[in-house]
Each structure stands twice: as structure tokens, then as C-alpha cells.
C-alpha positions as CSV (number, residue, x, y, z in Angstrom):
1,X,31.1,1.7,-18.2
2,X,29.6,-1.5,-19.3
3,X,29.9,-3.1,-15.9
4,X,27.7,-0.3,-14.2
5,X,25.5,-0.6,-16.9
6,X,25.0,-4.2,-15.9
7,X,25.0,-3.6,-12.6
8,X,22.0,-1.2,-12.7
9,X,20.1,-3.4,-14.6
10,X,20.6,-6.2,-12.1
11,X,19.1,-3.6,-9.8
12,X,16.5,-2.9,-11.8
13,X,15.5,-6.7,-11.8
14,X,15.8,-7.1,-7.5
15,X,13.3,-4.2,-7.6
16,X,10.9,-5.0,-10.0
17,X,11.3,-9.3,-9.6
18,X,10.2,-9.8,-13.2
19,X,12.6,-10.4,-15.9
20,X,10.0,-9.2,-18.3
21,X,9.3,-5.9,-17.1
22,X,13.3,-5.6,-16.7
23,X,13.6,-6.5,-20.2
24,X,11.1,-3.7,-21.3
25,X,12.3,-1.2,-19.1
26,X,16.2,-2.0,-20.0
27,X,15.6,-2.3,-23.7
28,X,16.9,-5.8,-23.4
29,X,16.0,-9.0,-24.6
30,X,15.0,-11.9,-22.4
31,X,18.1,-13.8,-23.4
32,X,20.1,-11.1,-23.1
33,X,19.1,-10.4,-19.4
34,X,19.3,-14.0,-18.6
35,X,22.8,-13.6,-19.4
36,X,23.9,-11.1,-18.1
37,X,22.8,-12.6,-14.8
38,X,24.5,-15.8,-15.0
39,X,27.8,-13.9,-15.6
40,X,27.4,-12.1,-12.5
41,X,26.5,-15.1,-10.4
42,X,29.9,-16.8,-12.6
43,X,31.6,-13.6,-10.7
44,X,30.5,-13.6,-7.8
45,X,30.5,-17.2,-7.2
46,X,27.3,-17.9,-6.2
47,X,23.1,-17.8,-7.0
48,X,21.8,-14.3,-6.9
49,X,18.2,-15.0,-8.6
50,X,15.8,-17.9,-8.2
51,X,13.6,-18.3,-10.4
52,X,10.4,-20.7,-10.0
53,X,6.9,-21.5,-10.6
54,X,6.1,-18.9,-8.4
55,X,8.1,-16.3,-9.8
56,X,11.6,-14.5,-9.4
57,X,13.4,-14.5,-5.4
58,X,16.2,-12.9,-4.4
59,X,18.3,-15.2,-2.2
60,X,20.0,-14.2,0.9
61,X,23.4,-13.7,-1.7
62,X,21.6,-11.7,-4.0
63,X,20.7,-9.3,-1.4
64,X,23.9,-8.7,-0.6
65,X,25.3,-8.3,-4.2
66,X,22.5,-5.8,-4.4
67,X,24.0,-3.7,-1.3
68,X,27.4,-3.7,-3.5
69,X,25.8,-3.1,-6.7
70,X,23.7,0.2,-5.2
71,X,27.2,1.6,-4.0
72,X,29.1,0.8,-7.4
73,X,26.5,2.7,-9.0
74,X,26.2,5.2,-6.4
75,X,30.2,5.8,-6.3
76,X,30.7,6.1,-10.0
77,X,27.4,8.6,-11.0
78,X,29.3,11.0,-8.1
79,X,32.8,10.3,-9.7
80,X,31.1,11.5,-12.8
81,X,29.6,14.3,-11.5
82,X,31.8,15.5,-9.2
83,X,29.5,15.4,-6.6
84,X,29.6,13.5,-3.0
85,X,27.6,10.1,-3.0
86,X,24.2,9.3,-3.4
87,X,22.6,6.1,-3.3
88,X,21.5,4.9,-6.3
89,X,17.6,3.4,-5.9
90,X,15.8,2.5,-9.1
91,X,12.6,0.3,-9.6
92,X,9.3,0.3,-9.7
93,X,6.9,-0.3,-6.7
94,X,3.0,-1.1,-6.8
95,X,1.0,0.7,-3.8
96,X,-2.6,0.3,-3.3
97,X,-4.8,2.7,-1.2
98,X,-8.2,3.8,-0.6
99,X,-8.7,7.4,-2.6
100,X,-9.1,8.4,1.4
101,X,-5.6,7.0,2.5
102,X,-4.4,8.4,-1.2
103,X,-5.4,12.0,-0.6
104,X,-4.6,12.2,3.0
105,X,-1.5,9.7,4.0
106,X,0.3,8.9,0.9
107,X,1.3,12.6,0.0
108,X,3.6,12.4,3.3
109,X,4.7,9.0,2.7
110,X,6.5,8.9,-1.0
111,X,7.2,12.7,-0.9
112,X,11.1,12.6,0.9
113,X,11.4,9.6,-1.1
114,X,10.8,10.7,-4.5
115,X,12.7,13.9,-4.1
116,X,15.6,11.5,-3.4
117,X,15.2,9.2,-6.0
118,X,13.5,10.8,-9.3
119,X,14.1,7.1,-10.8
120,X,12.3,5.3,-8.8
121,X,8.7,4.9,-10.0
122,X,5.6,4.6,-7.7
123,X,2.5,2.8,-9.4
124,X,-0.5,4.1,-7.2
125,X,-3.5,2.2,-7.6
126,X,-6.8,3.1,-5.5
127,X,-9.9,0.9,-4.7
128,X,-11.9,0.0,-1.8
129,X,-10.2,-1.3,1.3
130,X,-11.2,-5.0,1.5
131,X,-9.5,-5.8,-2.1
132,X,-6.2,-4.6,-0.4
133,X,-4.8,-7.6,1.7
134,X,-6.3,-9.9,-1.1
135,X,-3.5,-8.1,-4.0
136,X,-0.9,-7.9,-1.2
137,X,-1.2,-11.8,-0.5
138,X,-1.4,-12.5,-3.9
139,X,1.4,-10.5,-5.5
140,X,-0.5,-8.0,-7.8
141,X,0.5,-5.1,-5.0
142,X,3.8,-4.4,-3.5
143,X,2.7,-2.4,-0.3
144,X,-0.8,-1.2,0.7
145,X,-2.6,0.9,3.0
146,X,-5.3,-1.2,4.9
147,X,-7.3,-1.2,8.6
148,X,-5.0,-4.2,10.3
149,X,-7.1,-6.7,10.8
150,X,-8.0,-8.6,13.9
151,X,-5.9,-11.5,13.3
152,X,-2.6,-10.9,10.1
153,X,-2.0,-13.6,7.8
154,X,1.4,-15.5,8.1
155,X,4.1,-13.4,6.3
156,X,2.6,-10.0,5.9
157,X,4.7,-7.0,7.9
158,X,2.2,-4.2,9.2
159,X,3.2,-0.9,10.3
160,X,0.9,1.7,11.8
161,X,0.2,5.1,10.2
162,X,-2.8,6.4,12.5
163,X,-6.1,5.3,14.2
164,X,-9.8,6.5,13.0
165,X,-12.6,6.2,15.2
166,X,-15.5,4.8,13.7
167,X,-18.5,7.5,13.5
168,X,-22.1,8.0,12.0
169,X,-22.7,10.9,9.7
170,X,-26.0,12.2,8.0
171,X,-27.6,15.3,7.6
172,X,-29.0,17.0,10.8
173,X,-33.0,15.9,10.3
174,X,-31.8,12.2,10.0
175,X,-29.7,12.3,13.2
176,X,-32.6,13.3,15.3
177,X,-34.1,9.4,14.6
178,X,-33.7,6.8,17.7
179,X,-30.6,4.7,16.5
180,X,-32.9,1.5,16.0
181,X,-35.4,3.6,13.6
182,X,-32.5,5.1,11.6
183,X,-32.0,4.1,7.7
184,X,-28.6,3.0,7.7
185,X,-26.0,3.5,4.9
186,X,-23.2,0.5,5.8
187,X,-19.9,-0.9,3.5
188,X,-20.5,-3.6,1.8
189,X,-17.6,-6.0,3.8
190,X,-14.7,-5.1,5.8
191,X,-13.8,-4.3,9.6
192,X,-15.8,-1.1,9.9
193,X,-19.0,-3.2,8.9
194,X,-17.9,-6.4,11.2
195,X,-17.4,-3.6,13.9
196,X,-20.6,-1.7,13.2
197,X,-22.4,-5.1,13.2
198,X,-21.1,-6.4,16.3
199,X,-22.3,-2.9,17.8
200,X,-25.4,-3.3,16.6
201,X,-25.5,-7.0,17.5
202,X,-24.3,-5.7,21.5
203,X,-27.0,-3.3,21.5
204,X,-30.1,-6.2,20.4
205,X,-30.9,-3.8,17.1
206,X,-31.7,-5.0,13.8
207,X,-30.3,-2.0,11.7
208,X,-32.3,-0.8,8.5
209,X,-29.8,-1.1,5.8
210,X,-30.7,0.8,3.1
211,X,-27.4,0.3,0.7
212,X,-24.1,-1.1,1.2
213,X,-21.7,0.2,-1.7
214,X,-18.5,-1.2,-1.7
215,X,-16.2,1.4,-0.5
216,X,-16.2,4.3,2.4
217,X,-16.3,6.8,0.0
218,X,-19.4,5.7,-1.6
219,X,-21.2,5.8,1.5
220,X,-20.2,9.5,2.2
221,X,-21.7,10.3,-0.8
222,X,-25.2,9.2,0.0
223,X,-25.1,10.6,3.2
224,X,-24.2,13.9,1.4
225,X,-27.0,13.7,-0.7
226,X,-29.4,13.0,2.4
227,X,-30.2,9.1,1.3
228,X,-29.7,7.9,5.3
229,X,-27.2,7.7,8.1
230,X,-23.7,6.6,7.4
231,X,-21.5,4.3,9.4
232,X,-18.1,4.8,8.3
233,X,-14.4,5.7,9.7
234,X,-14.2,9.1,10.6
235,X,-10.8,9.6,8.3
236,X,-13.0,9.1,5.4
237,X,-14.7,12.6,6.3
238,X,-11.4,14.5,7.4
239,X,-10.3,13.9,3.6
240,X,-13.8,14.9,2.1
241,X,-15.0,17.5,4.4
242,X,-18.9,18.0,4.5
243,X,-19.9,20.8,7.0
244,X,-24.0,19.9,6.0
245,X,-23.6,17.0,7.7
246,X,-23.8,16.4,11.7
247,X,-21.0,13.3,12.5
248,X,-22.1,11.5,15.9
249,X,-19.7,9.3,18.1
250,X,-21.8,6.7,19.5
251,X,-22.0,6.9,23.6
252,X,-20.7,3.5,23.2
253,X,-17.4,3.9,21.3
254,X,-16.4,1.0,18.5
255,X,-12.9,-0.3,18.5
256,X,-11.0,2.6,17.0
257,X,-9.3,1.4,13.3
258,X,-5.5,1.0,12.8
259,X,-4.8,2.1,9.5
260,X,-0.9,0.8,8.6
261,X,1.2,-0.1,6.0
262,X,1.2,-3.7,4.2
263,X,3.5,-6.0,2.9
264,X,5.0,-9.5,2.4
265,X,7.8,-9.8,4.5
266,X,9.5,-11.5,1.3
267,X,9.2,-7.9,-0.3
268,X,10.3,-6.0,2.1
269,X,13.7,-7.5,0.8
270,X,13.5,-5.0,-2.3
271,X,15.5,-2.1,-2.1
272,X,12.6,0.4,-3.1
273,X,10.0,-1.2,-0.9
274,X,12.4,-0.9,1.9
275,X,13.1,2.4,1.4
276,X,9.3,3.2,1.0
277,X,8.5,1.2,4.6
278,X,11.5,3.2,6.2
279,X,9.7,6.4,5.4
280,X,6.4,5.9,7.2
């Protein structure tokens, strides 16, 4: 039917916000799809999509008329196949993670969902953690894994997975150095290294920093291969296991890391980020 047909790709466009990558996905042109909106603002009598300098909003209507759309399309797949309901969730969502967070939290996280919705496509992206909030605030991620901060930007949502305590690793003959003559292997930025520095700071020693690569996984790696003593959260080891290597918890305990879930409250409003955030 020609009106579900429109009505999943207006779905399609809440989801992904981008009339081009609707267009591409749809098989549509750009004219066509701006269209094919305006009739269905003409029907329902009001403004579903925004569009501005800063991109493509849903507004409070649209949201709605997205609820009714999911159910059209929901409704008439089951009349087709003779099955009960399903809800009908398409899109595409962005997710950014450390290679940690990817190997050990996300598995959990999408599985449910994409066994539920085989349409609904999941972009994940891995880096270090301190470019995460950066793409979130921006716009070039959807949702991200991340330590929460100290103090969370206006308009980001933040929902806590699980805490990792902050440890040193290195192999046994390293360890048995006094912490202040220790060769240190530290990230490059981030709130491990502002809560490994503070410790330091508290305890009056001037570490011996030996490299700082940019992400946890990195430093693992050199304390594998013996290079000095790692500071790093203790997650980071549970996904890359390395029985050679002795993992201390400092007498004097840093602040334990949340590790959550990211977004902009503005995209929460998109049916597939929703339904990822309602997973965790």
C-alpha cells in the first residue's frame, strides 16, 4: 500500500534525521522525500519536521505521528502475514565505544534488540574514550559508552552500565619497585589519568611517565610486553585477560569509574535510540 510505504519512509527519516541518508536508503529523490513530507503534515494538520541550520528536529507533533505511523506499519505487516503484531522499528543508529566496552558491554546491550528488529541497523564505531562525549555533543555519534564525568554537559542523558576500579598492572619484577621509583605507563587524557594524577598529587610523588598512548588498550599492551607499570581501569584487563601480569589495587583506593550510556536528550526522541537506551 502506497500509504505504508510512505509511512515507513517517514520513519526512516525520524530515525536517521537526515533527508539525505533517507533519500539513499529509500531510493528516493530529495524532492521526492520533501514531498512526501509536506503531504503528510497537509494530513495531519500540522509540522512534523523542522528543518534548520542545524539540521533536521522532530517536533513534539512529529513524535507523535511517529507513534501512529510505527503502529500503521506494525498492524498492516501482521495483517499481511497473518501473524499477531509487531512493532515496526527501522533506522539506523551511530554507537561509539572503546574496543573494551565493545567486546565486553555492547554484546548484551544490542543483542534483544536486534533479534527484534533485523531492520534496524547499528553503526559501531570504536576509539579511545575521551573522543566520545566530544562526537556525542557534536552530532557525529548517536549514543556512546563513556566514564561519566565529574560534572555532564547541559543536555546529555547518562545511564550507568557498571563501575571499574582503577588498578596498576605490570609484570611481577616491576611491581616489586617503591610506587615513587616505578616507570609509569599512563593515558594520554581522560578521568582515569585526572584520577591517577590527583592520587599521585595526594601522595607528594612526581610519577616517572614513560609513555602516554591514547587509549586504555594501548597501555595494556606495553605493560604486556614488560615496558613499565600501567595505570588503567581494571575493565580494560577483564576484556583482555593477561595472567603474566600482577594487577595491584592501591592501599589508597581511587574513585571507582562509572561507565554509562550517552546521549543528547534531543535524541533520545528517536524511536531506535530509545529503544537501544530502554535495553541497558
Amino acid at each position: 500500500m502506497r500509504h505504508v510505504d510512505e509511512l515507513r519512509v517517514f520513519l526512516r527519516l525520524c530515525d536517521s534525521l537526515s533527508f539525505r541518508r533517507t533519500s539513499e536508503t529509500e531510493h528516493v529523490s530529495a524532492s521526492t522525500l520533501t514531498r512526501l513530507v509536506q503531504r503528510l503534515e497537509r494530513d495531519a494538520g500540522e509540522q512534523l519536521i523542522e528543518r534548520g541550520p542545524r539540521g533536521v528536529a522532530i517536533t513534539q507533533a512529529g513524535l507523535s505521528f511517529a507513534e501512529f505511523a510505527a503502529t500503521t506499519v506494525s498492524a498492516w505487516e501482521a495483517h499481511q502475514s497473518g501473524q499477531g503484531p509487531r512493532p515496526a522499528m527501522f533506522g539506523h543508529i551511530k554507537m561509539h565505544t572503546t574496543p573494551t566496552a565493545a567486546a565486553l558491554l555492547v554484546p548484551d546491550l544490542i543483542r534483544v534488540l536486534v533479534l527484534r528488529h533485523p531492520d534496524l541497523a547499528i553503526d559501531l564505531e570504536t576509539g579511545d574514550a575521551v573522543s566520545a562525549l566530544p562526537r556525542i555533543l557534536e552530532g557525529s555519534s548517536d549514543i556512546a559508552i563513556v566514564p561519566v564525568p565529574d560534572h555532564v554537559p547541559e543536555g546529555l542523558a547518562i545511564k550507568p552500565l557498571t563501575t571499574t576500579p582503577v588498578v596498576f598492572a605490570a609484570i611481577a619484577e616491576l611491581m616489586e619497585a617503591p610506587i615513587a621509583r616505578r616507570r609509569y605507563l599512563l593515558p594520554a587524557a581522560g578521568l582515569a589519568r585526572e584520577r591517577v594524577n590527583a592520587w599521585f598529587r595526594d601522595l607528594g610523588v612526581v610519577p616517572d611517565i614513560i609513555a602516554a598512548p591514547a587509549s586504555h588498550e594501548a597501555v595494556l599492551s606495553l605493560a604486556r610486553a614488560g615496558r613499565g607499570v600501567a595505570a588503567l581501569p581494571e575493565l580494560v584487563i577483564t576484556a583482555a585477560p593477561s595472567p603474566h601480569l600482577v594487577v595491584e589495587h592501591p592501599q589508597t583506593a581511587l574513585p571507582d569509574l562509572t561507565i554509562a550510556l550517552c546521549a543528547r536528550q534531543t535524541t533520545l526522541a528517536r524511536p531506535a535510540v530509545a529503544a537501544l537506551w530502554a535495553q541497558s
